[in-house]
PDB file of N, CA, C and O in Angstrom:
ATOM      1  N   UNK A   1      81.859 -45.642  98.665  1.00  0.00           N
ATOM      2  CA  UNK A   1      80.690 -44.916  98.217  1.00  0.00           C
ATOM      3  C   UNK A   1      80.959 -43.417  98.342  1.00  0.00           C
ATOM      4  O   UNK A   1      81.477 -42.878  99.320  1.00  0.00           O
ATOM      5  N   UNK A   2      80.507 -42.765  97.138  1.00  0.00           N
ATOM      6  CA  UNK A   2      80.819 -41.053  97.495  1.00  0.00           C
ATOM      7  C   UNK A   2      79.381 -40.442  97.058  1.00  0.00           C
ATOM      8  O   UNK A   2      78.443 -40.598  96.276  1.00  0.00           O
ATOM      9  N   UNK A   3      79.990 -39.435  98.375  1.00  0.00           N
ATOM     10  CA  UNK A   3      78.623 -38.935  97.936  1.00  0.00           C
ATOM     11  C   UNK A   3      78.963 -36.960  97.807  1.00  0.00           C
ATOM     12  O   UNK A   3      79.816 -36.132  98.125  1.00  0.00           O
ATOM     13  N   UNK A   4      77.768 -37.046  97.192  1.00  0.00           N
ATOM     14  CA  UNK A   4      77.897 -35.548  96.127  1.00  0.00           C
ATOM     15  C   UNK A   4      77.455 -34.577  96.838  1.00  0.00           C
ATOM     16  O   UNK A   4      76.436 -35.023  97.364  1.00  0.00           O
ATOM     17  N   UNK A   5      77.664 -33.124  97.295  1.00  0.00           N
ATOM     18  CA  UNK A   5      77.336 -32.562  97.612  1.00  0.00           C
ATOM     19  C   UNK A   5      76.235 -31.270  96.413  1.00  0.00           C
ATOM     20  O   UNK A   5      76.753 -30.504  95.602  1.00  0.00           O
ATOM     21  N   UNK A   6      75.464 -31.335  96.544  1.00  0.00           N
ATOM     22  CA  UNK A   6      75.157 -30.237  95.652  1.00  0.00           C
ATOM     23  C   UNK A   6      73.837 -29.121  96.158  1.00  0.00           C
ATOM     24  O   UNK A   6      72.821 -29.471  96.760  1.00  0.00           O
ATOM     25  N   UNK A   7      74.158 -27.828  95.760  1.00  0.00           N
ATOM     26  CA  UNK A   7      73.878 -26.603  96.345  1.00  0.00           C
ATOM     27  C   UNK A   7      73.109 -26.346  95.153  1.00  0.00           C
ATOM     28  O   UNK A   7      73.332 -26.778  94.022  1.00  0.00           O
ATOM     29  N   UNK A   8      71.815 -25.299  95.691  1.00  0.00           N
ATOM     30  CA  UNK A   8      70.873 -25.059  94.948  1.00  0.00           C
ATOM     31  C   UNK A   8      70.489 -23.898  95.351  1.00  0.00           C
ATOM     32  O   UNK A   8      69.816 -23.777  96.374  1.00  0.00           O
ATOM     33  N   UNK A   9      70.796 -23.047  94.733  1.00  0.00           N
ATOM     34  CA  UNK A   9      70.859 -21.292  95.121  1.00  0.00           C
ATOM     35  C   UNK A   9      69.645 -20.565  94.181  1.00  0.00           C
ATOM     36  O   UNK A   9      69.604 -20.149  93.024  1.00  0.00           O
ATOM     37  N   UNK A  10      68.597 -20.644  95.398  1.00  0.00           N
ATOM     38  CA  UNK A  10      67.498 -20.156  94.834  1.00  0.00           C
ATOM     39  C   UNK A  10      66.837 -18.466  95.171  1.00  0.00           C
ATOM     40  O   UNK A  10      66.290 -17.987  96.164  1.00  0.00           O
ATOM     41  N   UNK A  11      67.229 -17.855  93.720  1.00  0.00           N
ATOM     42  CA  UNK A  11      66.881 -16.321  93.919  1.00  0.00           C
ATOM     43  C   UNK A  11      65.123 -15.866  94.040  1.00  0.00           C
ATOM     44  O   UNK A  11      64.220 -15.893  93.204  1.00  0.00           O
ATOM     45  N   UNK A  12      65.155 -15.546  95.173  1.00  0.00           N
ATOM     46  CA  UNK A  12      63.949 -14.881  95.232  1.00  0.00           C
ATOM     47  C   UNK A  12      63.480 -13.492  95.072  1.00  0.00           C
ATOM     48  O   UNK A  12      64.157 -12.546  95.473  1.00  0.00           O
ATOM     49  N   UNK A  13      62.548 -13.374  94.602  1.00  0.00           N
ATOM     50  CA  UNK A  13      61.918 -12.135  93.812  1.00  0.00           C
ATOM     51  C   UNK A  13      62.153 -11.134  95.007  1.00  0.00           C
ATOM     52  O   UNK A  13      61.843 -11.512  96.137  1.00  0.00           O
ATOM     53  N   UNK A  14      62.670  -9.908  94.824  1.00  0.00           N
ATOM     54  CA  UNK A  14      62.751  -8.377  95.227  1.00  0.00           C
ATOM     55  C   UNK A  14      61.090  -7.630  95.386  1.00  0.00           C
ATOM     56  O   UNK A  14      60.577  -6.956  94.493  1.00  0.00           O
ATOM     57  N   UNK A  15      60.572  -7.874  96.451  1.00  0.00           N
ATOM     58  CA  UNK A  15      59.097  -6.858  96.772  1.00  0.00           C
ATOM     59  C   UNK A  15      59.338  -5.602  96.932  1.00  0.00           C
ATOM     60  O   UNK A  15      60.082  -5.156  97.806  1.00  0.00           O
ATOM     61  N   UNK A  16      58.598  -4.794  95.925  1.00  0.00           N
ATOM     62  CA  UNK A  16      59.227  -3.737  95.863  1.00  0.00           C
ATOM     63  C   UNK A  16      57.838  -3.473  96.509  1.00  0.00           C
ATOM     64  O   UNK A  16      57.027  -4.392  96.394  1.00  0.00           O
ATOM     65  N   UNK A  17      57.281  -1.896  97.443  1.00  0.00           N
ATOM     66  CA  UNK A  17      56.076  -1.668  98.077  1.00  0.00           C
ATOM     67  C   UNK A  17      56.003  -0.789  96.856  1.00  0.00           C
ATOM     68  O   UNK A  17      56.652  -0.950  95.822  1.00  0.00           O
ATOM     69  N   UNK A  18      54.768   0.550  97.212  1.00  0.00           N
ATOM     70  CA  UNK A  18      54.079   1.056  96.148  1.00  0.00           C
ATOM     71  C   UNK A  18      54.263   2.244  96.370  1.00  0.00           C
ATOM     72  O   UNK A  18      53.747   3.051  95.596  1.00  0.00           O
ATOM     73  N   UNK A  19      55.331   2.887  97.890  1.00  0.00           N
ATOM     74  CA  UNK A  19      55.726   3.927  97.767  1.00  0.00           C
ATOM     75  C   UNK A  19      57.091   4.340  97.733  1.00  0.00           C
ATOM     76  O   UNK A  19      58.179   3.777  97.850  1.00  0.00           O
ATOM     77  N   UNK A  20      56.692   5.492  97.537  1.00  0.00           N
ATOM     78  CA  UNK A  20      57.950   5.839  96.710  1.00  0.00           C
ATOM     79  C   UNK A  20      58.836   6.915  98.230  1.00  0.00           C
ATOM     80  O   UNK A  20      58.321   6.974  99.346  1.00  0.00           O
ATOM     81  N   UNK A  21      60.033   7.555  97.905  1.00  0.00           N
ATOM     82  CA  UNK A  21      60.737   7.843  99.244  1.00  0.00           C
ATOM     83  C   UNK A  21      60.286   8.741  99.718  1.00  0.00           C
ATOM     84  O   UNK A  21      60.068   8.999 100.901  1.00  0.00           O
ATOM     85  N   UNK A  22      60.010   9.607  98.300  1.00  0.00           N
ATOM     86  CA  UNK A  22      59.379  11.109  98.732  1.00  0.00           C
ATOM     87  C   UNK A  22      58.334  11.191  99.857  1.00  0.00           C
ATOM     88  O   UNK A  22      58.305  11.810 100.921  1.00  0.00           O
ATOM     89  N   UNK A  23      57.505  10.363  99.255  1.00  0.00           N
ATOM     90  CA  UNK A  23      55.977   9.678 100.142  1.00  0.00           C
ATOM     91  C   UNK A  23      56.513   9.149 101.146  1.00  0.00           C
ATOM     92  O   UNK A  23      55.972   9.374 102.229  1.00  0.00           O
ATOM     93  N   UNK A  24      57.202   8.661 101.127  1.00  0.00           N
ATOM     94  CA  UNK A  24      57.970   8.182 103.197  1.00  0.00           C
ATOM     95  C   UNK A  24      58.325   9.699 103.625  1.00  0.00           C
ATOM     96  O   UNK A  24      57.862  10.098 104.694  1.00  0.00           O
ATOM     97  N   UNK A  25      58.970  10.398 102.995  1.00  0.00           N
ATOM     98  CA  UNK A  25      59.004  11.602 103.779  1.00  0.00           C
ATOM     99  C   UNK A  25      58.084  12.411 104.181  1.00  0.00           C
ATOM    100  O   UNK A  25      58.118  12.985 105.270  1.00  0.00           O
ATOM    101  N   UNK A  26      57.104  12.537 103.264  1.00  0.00           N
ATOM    102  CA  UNK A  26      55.546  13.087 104.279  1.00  0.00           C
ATOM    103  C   UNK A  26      54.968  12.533 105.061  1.00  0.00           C
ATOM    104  O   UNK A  26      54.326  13.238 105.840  1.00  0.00           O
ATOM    105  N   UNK A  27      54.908  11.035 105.240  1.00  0.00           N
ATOM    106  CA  UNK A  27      54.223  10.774 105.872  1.00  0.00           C
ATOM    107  C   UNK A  27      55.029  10.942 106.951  1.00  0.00           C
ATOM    108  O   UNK A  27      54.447  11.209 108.002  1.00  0.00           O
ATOM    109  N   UNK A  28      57.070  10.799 106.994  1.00  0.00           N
ATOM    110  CA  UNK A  28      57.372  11.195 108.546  1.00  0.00           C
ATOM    111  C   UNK A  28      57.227  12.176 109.188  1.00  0.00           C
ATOM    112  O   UNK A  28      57.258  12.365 110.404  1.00  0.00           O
ATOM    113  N   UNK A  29      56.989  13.123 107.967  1.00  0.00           N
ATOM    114  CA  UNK A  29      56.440  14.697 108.442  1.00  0.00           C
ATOM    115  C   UNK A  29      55.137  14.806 109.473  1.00  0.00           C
ATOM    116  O   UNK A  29      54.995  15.404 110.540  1.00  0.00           O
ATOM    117  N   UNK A  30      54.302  14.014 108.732  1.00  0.00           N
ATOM    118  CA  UNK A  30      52.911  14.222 109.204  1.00  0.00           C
ATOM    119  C   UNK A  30      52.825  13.586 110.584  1.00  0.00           C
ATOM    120  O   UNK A  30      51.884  14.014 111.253  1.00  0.00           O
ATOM    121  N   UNK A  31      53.752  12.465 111.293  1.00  0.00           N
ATOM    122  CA  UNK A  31      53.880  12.165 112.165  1.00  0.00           C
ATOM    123  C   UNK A  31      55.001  12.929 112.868  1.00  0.00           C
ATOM    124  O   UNK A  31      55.267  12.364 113.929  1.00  0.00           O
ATOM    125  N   UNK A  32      55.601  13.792 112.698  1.00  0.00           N
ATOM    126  CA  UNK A  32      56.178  14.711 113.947  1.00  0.00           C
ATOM    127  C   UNK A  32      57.656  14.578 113.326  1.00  0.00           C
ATOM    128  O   UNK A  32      58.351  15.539 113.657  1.00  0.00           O
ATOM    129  N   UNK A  33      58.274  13.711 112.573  1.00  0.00           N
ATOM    130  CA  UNK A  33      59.626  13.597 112.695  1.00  0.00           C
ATOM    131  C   UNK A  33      60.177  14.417 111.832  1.00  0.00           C
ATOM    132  O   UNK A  33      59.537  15.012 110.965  1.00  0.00           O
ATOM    133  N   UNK A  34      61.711  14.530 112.050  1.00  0.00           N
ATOM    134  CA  UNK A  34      62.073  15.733 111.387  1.00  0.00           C
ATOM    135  C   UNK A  34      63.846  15.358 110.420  1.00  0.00           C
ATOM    136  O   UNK A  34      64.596  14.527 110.932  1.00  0.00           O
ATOM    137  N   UNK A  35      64.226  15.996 109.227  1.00  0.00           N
ATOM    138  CA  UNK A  35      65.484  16.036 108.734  1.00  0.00           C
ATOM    139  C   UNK A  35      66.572  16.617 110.081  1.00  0.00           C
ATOM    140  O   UNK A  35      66.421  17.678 110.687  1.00  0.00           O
ATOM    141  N   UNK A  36      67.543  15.709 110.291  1.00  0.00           N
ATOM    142  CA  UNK A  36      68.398  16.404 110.820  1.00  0.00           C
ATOM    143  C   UNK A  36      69.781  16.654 110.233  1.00  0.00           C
ATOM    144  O   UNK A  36      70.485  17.509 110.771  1.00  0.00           O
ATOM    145  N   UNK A  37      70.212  16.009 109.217  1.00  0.00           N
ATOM    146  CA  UNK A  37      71.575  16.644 108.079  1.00  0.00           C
ATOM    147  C   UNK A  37      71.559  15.433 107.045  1.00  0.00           C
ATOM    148  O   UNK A  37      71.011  14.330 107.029  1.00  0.00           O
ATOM    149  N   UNK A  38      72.296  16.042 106.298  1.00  0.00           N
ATOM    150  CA  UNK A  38      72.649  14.998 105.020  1.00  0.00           C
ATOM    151  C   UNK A  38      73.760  14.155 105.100  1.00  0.00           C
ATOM    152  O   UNK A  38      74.766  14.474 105.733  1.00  0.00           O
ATOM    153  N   UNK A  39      73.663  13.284 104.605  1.00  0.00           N
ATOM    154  CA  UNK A  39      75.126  12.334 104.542  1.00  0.00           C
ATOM    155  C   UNK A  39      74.981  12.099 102.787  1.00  0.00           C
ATOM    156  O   UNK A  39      74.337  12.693 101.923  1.00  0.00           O
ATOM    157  N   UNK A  40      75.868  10.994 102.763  1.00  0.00           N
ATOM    158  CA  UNK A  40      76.713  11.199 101.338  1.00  0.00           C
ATOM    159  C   UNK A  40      75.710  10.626 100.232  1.00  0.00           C
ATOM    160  O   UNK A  40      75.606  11.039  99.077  1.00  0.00           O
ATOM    161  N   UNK A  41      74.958   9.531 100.861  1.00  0.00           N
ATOM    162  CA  UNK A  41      73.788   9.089 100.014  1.00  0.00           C
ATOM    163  C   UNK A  41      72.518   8.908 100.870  1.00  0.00           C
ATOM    164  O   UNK A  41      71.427   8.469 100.504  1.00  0.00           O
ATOM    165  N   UNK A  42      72.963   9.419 102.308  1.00  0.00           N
ATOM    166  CA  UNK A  42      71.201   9.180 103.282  1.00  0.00           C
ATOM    167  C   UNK A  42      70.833  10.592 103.626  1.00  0.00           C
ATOM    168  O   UNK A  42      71.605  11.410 103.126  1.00  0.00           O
ATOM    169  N   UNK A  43      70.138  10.956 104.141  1.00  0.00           N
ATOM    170  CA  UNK A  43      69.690  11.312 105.188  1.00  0.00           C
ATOM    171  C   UNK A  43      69.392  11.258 106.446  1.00  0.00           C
ATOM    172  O   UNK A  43      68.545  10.390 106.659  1.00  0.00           O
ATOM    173  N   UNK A  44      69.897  12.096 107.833  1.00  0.00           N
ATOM    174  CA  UNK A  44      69.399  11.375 108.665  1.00  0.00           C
ATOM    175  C   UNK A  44      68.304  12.124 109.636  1.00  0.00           C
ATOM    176  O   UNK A  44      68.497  13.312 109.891  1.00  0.00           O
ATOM    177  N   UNK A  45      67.193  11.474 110.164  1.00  0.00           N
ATOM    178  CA  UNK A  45      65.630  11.960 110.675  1.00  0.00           C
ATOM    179  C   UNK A  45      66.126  11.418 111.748  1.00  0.00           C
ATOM    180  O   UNK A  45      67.099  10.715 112.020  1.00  0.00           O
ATOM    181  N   UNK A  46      64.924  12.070 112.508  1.00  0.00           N
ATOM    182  CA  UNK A  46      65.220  11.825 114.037  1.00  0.00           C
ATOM    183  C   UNK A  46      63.364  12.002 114.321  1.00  0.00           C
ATOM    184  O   UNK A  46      62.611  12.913 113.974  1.00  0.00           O
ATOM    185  N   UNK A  47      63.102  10.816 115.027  1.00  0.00           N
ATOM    186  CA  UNK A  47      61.223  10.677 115.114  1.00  0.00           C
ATOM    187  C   UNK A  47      60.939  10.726 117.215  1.00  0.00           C
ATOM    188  O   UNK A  47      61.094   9.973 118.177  1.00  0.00           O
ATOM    189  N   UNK A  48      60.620  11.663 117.021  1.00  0.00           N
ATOM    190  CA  UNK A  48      59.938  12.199 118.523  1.00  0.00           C
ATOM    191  C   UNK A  48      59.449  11.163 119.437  1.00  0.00           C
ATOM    192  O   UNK A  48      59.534  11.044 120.660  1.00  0.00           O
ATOM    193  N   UNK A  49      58.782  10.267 118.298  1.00  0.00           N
ATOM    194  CA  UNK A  49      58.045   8.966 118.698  1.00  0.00           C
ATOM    195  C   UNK A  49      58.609   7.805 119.737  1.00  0.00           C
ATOM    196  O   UNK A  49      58.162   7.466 120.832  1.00  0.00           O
ATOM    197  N   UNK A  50      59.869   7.270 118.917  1.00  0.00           N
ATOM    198  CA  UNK A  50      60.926   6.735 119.162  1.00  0.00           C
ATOM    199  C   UNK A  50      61.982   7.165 119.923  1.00  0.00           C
ATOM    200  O   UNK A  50      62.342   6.307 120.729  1.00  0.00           O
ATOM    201  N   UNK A  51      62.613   8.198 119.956  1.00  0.00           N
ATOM    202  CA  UNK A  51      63.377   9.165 120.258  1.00  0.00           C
ATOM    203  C   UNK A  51      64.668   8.639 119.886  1.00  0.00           C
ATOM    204  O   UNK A  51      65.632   8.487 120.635  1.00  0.00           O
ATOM    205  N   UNK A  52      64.570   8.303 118.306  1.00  0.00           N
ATOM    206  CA  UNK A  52      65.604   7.775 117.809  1.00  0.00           C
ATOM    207  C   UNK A  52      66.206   7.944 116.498  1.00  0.00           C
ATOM    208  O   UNK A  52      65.354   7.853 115.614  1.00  0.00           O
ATOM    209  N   UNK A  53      67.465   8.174 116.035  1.00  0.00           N
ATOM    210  CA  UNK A  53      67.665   8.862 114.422  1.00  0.00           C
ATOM    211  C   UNK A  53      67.517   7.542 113.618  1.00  0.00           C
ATOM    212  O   UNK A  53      67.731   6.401 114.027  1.00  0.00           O
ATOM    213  N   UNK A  54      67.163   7.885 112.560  1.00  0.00           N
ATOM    214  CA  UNK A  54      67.657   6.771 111.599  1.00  0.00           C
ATOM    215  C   UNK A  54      67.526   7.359 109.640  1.00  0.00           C
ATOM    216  O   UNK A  54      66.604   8.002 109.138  1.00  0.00           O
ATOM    217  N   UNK A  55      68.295   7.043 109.224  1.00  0.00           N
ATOM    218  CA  UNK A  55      68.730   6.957 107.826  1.00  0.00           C
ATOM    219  C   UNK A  55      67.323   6.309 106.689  1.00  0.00           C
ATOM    220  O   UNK A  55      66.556   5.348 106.740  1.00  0.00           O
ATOM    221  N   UNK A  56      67.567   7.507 105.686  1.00  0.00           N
ATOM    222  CA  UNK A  56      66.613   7.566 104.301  1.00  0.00           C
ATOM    223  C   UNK A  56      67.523   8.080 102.934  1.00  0.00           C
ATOM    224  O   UNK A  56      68.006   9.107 102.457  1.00  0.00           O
ATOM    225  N   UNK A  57      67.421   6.845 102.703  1.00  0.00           N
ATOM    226  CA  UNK A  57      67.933   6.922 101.297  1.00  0.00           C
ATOM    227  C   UNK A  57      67.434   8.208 100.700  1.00  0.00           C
ATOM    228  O   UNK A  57      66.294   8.546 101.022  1.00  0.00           O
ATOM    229  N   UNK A  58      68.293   9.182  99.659  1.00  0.00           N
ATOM    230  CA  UNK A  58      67.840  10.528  98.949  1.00  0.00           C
ATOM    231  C   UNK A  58      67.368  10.430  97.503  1.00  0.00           C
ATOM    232  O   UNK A  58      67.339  11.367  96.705  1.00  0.00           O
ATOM    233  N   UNK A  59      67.065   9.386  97.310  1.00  0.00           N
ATOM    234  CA  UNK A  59      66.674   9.220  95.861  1.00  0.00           C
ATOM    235  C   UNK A  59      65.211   9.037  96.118  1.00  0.00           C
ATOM    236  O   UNK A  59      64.591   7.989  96.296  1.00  0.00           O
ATOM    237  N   UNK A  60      64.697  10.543  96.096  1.00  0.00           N
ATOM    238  CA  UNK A  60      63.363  10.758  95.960  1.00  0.00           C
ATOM    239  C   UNK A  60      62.584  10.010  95.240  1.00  0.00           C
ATOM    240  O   UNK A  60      61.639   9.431  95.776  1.00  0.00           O
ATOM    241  N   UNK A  61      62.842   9.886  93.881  1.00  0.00           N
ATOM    242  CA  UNK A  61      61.560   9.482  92.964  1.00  0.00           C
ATOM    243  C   UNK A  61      61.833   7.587  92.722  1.00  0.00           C
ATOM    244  O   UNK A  61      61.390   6.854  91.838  1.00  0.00           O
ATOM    245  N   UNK A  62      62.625   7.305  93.771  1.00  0.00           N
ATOM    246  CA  UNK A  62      63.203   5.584  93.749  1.00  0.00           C
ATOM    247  C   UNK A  62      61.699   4.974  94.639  1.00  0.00           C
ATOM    248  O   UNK A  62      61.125   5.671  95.476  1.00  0.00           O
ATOM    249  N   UNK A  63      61.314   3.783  94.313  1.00  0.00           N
ATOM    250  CA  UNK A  63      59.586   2.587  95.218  1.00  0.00           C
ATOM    251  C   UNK A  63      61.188   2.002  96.637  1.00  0.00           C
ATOM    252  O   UNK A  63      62.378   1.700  96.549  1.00  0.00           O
ATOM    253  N   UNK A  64      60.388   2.113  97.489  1.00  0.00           N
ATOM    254  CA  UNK A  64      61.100   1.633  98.561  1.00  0.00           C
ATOM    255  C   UNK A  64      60.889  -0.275  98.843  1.00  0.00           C
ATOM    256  O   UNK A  64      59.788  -0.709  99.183  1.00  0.00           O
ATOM    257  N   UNK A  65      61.756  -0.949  98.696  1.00  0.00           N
ATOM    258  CA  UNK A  65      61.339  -1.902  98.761  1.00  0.00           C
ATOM    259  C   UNK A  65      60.842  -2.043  99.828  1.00  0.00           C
ATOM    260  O   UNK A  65      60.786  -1.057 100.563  1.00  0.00           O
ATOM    261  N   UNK A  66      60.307  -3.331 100.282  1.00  0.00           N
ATOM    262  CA  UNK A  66      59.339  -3.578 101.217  1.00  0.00           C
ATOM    263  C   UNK A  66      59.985  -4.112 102.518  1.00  0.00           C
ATOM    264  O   UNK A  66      59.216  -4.142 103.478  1.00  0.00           O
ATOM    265  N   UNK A  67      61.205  -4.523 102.726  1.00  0.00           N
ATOM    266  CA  UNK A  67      61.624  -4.621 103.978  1.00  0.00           C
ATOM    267  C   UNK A  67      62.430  -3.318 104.212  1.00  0.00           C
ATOM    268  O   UNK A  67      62.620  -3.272 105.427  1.00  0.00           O
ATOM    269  N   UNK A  68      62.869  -2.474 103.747  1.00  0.00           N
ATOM    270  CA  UNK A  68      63.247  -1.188 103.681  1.00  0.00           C
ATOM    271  C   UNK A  68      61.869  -0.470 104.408  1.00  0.00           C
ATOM    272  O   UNK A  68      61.884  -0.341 105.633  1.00  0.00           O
ATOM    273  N   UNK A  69      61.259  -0.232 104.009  1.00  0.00           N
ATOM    274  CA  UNK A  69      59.676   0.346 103.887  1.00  0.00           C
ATOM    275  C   UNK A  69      59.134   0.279 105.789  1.00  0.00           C
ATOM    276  O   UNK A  69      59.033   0.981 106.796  1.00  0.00           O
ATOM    277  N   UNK A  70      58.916  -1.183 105.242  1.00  0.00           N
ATOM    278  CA  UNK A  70      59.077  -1.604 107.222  1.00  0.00           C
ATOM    279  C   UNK A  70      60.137  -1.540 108.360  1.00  0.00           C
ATOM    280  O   UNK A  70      59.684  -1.580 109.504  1.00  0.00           O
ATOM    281  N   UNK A  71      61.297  -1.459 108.227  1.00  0.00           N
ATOM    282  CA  UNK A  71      61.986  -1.009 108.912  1.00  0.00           C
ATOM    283  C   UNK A  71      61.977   0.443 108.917  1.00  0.00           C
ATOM    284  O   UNK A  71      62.185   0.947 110.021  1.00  0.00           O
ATOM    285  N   UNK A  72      61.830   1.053 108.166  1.00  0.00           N
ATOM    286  CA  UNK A  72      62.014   2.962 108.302  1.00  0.00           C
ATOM    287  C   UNK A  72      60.596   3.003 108.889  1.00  0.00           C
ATOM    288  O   UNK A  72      60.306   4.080 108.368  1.00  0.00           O
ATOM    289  N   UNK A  73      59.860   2.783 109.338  1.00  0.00           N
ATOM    290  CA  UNK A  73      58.579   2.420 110.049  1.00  0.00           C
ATOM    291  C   UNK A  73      58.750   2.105 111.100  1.00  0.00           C
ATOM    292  O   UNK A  73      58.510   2.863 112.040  1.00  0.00           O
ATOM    293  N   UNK A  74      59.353   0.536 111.295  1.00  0.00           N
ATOM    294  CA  UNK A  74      59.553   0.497 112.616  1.00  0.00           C
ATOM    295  C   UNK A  74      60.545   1.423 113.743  1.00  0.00           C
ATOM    296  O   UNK A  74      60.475   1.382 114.972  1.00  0.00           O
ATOM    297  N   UNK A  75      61.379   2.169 112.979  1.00  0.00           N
ATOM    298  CA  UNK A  75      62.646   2.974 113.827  1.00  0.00           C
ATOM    299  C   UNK A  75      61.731   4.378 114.115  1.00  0.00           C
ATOM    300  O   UNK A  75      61.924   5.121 115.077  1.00  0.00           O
ATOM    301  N   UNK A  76      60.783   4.562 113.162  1.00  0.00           N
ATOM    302  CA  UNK A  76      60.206   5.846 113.448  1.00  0.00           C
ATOM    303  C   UNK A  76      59.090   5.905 114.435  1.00  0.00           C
ATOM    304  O   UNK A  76      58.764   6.861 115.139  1.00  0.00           O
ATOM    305  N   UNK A  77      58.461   4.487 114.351  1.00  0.00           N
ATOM    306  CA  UNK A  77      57.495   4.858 115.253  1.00  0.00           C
ATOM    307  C   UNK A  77      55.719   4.681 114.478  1.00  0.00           C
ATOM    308  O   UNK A  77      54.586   4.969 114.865  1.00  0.00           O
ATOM    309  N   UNK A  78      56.161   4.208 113.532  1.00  0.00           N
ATOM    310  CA  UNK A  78      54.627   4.212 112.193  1.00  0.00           C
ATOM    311  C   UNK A  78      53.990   2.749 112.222  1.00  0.00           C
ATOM    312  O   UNK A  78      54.826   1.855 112.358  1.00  0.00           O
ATOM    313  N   UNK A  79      52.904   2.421 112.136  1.00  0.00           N
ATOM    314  CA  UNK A  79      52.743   1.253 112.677  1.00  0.00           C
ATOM    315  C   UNK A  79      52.483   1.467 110.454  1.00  0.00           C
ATOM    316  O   UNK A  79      52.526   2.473 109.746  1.00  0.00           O
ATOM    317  N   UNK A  80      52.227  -0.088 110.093  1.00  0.00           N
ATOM    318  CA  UNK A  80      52.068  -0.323 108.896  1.00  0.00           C
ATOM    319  C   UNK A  80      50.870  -0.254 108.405  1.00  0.00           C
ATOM    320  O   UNK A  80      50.032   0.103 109.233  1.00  0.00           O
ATOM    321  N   UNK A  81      50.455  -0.480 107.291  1.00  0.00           N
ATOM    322  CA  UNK A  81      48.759   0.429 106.652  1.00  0.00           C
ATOM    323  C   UNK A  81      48.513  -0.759 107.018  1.00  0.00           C
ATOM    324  O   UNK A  81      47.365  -1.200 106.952  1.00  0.00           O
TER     325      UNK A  81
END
């Protein structure tokens, strides 16, 4: 008797949130955190909150997807809307 192995590779939809990067950057503003230099495609902030750096994509006018969104949240210190 043989038996078949078969794989079923199911793509799930990309949640994109409703803001955009620029708008992540004011709002880290408005909570205290600050640019500390550029890298080749990030940025890296550093949040008072946390007392910890972390990386933002520079493509201003790009919707942040939504686990993106929440993690640059959680490293900064922002609780979610």
């Amino acid at each position: 008797m043989k038996i078949r192995i078969i794989r079923v590779i199911i793509k799930m939809p990309i949640e994109v949130s409703d803001m955009k990067i620029s708008e992540m950057k004011k709002l880290l503003r408005k909570y205290g955190c600050y640019y500390v230099r550029e890298l080749t495609n990030h940025e890296e902030w550093y949040s008072p909150i946390t007392k910890r750096s972390f990386l933002i994509p520079r493509h201003n006018s790009q919707e942040l997807k939504t686990g993106l969104e929440n993690a640059i949240r959680k490293q900064a210190g922002i609780e979610r809307r």
